[in-house]
LUMVEXDREN-997515 format. One record per residue: residue in three letters; x, y, z of N, C-alpha, C in turn. Coordinates in pm, whole numbers, plus 50000, padded with zeros to 5 digits. Atoms other than C-alpha are relative to their C-alpha. Layout:
N
AlaXYZXYZXYZ...
//
This chain:
197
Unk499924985950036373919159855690499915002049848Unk500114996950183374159154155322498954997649983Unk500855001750029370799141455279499305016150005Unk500534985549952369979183455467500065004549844Unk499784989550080371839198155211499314997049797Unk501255003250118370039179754910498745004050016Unk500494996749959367039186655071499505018349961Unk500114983049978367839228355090499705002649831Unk499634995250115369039224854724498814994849912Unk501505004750089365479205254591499285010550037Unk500974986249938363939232354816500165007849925Unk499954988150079365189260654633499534999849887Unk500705007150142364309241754284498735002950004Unk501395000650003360919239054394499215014250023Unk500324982950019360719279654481500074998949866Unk500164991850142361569289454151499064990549913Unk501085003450068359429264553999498325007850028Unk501164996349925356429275054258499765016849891Unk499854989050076357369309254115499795002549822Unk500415004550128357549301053750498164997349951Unk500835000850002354599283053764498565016050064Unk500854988950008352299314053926500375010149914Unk499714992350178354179332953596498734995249925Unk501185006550133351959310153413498925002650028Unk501554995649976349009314653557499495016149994Unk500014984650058349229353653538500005002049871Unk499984998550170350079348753184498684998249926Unk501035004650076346969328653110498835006850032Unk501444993650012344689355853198500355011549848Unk499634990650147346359377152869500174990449925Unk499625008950101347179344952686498954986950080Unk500875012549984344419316752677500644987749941Unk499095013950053346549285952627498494985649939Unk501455017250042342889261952554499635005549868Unk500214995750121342359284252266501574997549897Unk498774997550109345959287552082501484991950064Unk498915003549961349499273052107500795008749994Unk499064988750004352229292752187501374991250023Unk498695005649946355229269852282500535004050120Unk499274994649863356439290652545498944995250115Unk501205006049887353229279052745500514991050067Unk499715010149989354609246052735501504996650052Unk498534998549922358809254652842499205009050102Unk500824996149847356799275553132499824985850124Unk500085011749959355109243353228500624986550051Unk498985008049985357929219353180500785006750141Unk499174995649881359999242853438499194998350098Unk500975003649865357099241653678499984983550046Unk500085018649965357049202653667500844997550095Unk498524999649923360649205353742500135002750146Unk500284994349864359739225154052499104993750132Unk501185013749940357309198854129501504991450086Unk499335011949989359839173154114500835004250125Unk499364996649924362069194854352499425000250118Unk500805000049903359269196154587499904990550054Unk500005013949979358879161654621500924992950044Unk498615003449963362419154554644500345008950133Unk499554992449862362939180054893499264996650115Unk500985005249921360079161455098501154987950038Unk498995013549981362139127655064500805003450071Unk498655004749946365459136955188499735007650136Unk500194997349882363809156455457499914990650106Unk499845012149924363259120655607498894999550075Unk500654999649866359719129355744498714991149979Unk500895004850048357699105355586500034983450055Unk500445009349930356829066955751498964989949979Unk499075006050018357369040255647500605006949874Unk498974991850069360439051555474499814993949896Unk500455005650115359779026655203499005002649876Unk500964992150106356389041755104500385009249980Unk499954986250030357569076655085500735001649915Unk499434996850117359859066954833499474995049877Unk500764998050128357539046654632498945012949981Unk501114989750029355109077854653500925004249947Unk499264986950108357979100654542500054993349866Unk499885005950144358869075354279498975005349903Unk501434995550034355199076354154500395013349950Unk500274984750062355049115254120500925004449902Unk499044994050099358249121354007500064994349900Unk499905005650118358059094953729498635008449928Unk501214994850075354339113653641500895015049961Unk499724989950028356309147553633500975003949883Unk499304999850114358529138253413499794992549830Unk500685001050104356449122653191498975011049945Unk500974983550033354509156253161501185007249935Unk498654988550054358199171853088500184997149857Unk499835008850137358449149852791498874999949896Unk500874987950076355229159552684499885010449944Unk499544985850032355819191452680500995000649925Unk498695002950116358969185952494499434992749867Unk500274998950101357519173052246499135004649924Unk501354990350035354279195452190501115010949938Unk499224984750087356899221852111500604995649890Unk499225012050105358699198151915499004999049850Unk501415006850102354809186751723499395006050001Unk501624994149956352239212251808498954985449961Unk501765003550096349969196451560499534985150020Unk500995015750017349739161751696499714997750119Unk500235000049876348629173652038498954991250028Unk500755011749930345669148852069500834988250008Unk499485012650004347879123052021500634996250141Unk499285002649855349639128852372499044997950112Unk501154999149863346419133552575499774982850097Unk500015011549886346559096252735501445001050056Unk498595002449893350449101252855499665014850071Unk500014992149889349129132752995499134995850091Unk501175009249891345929115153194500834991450072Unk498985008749888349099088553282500665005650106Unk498654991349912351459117453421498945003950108Unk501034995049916348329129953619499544991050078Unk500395012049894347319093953749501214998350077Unk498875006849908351019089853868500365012550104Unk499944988649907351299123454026499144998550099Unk501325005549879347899116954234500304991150074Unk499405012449901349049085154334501204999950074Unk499075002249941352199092054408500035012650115Unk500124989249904351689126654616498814992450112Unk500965008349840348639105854851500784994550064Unk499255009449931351159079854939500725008450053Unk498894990149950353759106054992499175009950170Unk500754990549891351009127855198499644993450120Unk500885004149854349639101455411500904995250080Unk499195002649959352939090055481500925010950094Unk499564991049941353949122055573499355009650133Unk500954997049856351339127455842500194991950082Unk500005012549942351989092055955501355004250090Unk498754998149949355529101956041499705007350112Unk499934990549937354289128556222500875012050076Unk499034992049988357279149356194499655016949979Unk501034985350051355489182356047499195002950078Unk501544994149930353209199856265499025013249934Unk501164989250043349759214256197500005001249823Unk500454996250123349439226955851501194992649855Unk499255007750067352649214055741499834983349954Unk500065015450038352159180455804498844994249876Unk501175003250094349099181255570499865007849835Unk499664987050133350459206855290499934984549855Unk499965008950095351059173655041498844991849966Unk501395002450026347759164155067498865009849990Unk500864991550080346369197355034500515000249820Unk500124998750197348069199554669499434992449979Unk500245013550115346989166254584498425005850030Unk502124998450001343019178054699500075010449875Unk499794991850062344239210654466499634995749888Unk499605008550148345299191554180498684989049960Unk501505010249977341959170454233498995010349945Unk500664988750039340029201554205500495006649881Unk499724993150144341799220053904499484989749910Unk499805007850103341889187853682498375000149941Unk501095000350062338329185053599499115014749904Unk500154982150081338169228053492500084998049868Unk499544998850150339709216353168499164997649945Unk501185005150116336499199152997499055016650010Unk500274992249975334629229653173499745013349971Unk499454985250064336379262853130501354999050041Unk498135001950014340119257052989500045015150085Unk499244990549978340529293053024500135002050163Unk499845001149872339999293653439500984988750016Unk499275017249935341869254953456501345006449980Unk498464994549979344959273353346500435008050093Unk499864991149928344709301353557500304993650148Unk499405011249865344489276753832500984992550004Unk498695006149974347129259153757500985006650026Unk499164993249951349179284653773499895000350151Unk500564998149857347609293454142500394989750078Unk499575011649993348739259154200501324999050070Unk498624999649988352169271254237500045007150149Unk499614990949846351519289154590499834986250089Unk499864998849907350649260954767501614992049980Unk498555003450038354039245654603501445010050058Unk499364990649926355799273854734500024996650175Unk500455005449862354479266355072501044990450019Unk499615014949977355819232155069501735004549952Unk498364990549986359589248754948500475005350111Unk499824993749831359309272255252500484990550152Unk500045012649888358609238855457501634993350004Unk499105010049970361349217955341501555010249969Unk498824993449944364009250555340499885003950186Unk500274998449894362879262655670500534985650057Unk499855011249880363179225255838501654993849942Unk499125004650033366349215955633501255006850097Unk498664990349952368399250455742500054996650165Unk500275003749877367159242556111500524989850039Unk499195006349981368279209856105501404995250023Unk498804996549977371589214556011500505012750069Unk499434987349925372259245056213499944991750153Unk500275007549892370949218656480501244989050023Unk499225005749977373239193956398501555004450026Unk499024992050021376069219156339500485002850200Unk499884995049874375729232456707500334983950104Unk500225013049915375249194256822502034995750040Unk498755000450014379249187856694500935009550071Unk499524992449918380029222256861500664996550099Unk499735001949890379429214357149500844987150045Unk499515013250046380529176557117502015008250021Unk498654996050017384129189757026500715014550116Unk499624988749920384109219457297500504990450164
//
């Protein structure tokens, strides 16, 4: 039951990130972040990571992923890429001016996120605990996140906008792992009920 209630409480994390994050992307149609720095771009971002990370975590303790082993090196994976993006960001606000200098620990945070959300995704179909759209939501972001990443050489100003956009299907995947958490325990709750009646 404690694993549920971690679960509810990464879930909710990962709303307000989901949320946060489509802030940003609304923002970046009045504020072009590929043209100018603003700092606040970058504490936006950082909280969205965060929301990431909650997403991911709230996947884990849901327990629906197979073998249980990979699903935690996949989380590992992402969440170590997300928080190397946080730290980024922390220090861009910190440096503006020596932003090329970070661009290979952000290409790292982006290789470990990829890698670690596939493992997580395919593992999480494997389980086959999720049905239909759910079971495949962690491998739609990662196709997402596949698709935005290359906008940036492109047209920054759309790659942001998408990233923000980014944050619905992250939301999604919140919905998933509150929805199946509260269910669970209301499941197990009733299970003891009766048990003790």
């Amino acid at each position: 039951m404690n694993h549920l209630r971690r679960a509810y409480l990464a879930g909710l994390v990962a709303l307000g990130g989901g949320a946060v994050q489509i802030v940003y992307g609304l923002l970046a149609i009045w504020f072009p972040y590929g043209d100018q720095f603003y700092g606040w771009d970058e504490a936006l971002w950082a909280v969205a990571n965060v929301g990431m990370i909650g997403g991911v975590l709230g996947l884990l303790f849901l327990d629906v992923g197979r073998p249980r082993w990979l699903a935690r090196l996949g989380a590992a994976l992402s969440v170590l890429g997300y928080l190397l993006r946080i730290i980024v960001s922390i220090v861009l606000i910190v440096a503006p001016t020596q932003a090329d200098a970070y661009v290979p620990f952000v290409l790292l945070s982006i290789l470990l996120m990829v890698l670690g959300l596939l493992v997580l995704g395919i593992v999480t179909l494997r389980g086959g605990q999720l049905q239909g759209w759910r079971g495949w939501l962690p491998l739609i972001i990662v196709g997402c996140m596949v698709g935005i990443v290359p906008t940036y050489d492109s047209n920054r100003y759309l790659h942001f906008i998408l990233l923000g956009l980014w944050g619905l299907p992250w939301m999604l995947l919140s919905f998933v792992v509150l929805t199946r958490s509260t269910a669970r325990q209301q499941g197990a709750a009733s299970e003891l009920s009766h048990a003790g009646s």
